[in-house]
C-alpha positions in Angstrom: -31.0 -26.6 -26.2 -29.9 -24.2 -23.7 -27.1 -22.0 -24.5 -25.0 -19.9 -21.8 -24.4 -16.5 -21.7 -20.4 -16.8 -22.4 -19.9 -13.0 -21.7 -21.0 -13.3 -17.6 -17.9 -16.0 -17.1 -15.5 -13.3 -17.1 -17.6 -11.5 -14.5 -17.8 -14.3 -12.5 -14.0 -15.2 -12.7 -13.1 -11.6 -12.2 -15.0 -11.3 -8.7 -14.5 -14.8 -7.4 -10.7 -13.4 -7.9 -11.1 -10.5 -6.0 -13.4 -12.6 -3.3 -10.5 -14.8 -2.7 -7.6 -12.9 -3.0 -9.5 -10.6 0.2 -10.5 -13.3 2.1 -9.2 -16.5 1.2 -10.9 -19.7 0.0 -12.8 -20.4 3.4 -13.7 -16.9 4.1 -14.9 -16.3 0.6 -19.0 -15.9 0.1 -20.5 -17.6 -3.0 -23.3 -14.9 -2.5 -20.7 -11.9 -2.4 -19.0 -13.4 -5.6 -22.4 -13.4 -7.3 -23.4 -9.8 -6.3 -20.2 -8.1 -7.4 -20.9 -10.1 -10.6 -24.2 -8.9 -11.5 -25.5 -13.0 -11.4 -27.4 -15.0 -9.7 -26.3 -17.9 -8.3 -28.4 -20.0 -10.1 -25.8 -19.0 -12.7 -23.1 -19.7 -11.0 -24.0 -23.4 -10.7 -25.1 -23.5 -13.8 -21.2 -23.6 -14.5 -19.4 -24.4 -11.6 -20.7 -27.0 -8.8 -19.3 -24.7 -6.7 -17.1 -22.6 -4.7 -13.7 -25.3 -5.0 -14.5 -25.9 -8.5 -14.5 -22.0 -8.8 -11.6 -21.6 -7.5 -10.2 -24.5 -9.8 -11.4 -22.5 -12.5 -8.7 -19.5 -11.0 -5.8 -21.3 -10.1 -5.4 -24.9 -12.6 -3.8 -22.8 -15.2 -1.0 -21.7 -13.4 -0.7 -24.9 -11.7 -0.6 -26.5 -15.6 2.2 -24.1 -16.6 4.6 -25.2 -13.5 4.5 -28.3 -14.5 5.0 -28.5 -18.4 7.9 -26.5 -16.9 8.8 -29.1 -14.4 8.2 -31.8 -17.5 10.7 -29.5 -19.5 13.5 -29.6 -17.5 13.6 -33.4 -17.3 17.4 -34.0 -18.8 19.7 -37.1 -19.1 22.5 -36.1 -16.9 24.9 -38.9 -17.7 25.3 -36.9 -21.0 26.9 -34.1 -19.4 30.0 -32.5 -18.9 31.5 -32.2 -15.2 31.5 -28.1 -16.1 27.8 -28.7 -17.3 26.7 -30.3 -14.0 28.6 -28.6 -11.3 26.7 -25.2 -13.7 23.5 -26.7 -12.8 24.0 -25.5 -9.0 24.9 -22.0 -10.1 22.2 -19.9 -8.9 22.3 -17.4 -12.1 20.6 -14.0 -12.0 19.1 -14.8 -16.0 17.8 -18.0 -14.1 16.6 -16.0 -11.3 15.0 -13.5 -13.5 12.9 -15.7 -15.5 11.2 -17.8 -12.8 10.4 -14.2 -11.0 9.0 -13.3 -14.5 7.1 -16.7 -14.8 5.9 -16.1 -11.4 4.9 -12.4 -11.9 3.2 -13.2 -15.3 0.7 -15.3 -13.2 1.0 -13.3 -9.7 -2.9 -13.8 -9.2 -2.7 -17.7 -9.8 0.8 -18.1 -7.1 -1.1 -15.7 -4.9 -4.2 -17.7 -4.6 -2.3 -21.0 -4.3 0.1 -20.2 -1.9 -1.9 -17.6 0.2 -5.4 -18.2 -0.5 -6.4 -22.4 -0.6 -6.7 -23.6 2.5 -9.8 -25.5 2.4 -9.2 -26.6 -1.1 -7.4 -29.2 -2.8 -4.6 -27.2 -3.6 -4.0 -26.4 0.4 -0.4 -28.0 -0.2 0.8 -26.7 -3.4 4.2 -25.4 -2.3 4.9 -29.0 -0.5 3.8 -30.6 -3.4 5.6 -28.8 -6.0 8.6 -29.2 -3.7 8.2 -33.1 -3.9 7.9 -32.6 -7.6 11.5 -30.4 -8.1 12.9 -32.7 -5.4 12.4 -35.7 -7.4 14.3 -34.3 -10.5 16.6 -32.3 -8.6 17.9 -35.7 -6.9 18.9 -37.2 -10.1 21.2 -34.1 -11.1 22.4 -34.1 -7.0 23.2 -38.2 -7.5 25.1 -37.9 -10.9 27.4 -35.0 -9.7 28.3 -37.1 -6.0 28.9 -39.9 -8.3 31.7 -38.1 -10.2 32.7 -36.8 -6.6 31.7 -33.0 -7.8 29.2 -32.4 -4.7 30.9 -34.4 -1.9 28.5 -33.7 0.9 26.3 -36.9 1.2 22.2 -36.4 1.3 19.2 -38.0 1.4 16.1 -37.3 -1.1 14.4 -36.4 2.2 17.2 -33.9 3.6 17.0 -32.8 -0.4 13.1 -32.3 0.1 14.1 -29.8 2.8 16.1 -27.6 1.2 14.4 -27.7 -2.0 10.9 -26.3 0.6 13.4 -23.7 1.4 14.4 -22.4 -1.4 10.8 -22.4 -3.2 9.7 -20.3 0.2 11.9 -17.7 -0.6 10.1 -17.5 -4.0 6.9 -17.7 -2.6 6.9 -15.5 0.3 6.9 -11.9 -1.5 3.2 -13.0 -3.3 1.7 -14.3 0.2 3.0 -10.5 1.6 1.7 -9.3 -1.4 4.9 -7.7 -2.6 4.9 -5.4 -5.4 6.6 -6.1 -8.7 9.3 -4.0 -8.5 9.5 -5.4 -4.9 9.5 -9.1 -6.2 12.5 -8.2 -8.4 14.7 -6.8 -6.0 13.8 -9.8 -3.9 14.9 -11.9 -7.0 18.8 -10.2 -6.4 18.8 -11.2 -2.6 17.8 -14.6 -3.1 20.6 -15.2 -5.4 23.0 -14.5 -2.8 21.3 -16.3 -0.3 21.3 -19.1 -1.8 24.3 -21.3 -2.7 24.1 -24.6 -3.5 27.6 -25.2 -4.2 29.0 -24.6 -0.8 25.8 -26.4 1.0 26.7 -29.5 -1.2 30.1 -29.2 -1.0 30.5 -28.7 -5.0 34.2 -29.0 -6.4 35.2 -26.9 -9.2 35.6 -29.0 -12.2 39.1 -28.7 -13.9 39.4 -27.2 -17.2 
């Protein structure tokens, strides 16, 4: 039985990176890819059936650890306090900070998806992920406007909107290819940007 040479994936991987991170998913050349690599592409299809499933290869990783996050912050909010909930609007800089971190940790993976996929089936991540936040982010909005804590009425769809916003603000310094140090002192801005309490029209909770 055949056996692959595992130590040309990382090659491969390493320049499909670089390929598409210049040029983007359309604009990226199998035969470049396989050049810088040192392979033929006879190799290359010998493990990928091409240049999307490449590019899956680069990208489904990050997309897998945004959602167990998503999955993760599934909560019953009928158990919480009115001090708990109306909390869950506060834009926090230690809440800031990590998904900047998160983000940074995997800048090559957010970069390719949100700069880099046209073409591919990950063209719509940032609407998608959107639709996914919105859908949880609803249930917290409906149990605080049921206890008369956000008292500006909205609809999931208006909620969709805002929610697209706010994950563009997040997204924008990897598609203009911001440094780190950059992204961070973007992470500070954002926070005062955005505030959820005054757009929903959040009461204070009384002690």
């Amino acid at each position: 039985m055949a056996t692959f040479d595992k130590a040309i994936d990382p090659m491969i991987k390493e320049s499909a990176k670089e390929e598409f991170l210049e040029k983007g998913f359309l604009n990226a050349s199998l035969r470049k890819i396989c050049a810088k690599a040192g392979v033929t592409t006879g190799a290359l299809y010998k493990r990928y059936g091409g240049k999307e499933d490449l590019f899956q290869a680069l990208v489904q990783p990050t997309v897998d650890d945004i959602d167990a996050v998503i999955a993760s912050k599934s909560i019953n909010y009928s158990t919480m306090t009115d001090g708990q909930l109306y909390d869950m609007w506060t834009l926090t800089e230690g809440y800031m900070d990590w998904w900047f971190e998160f983000m940074i940790a995997r800048k090559d993976g957010f970069t390719l998806l949100v700069k880099c996929s046209e073409g591919t089936r990950y063209q719509d991540f940032q609407h998608e992920l959107a639709e996914k936040v919105c859908a949880e982010t609803y249930k917290c909005y409906q149990a605080a406007a049921d206890r008369s804590l956000a008292r500006v009425g909205i609809t999931p769809r208006e909620l969709h909107v805002l929610t697209t916003a706010f994950w563009s603000t997040m997204f924008e310094p990897f598609i203009h290819d911001f440094t780190d140090e950059e992204i961070r002192l973007h992470c500070q801005l954002t926070i005062q940007f955005i505030d959820w309490h005054r757009a929903l029209g959040f009461s204070e909770p009384k002690a």
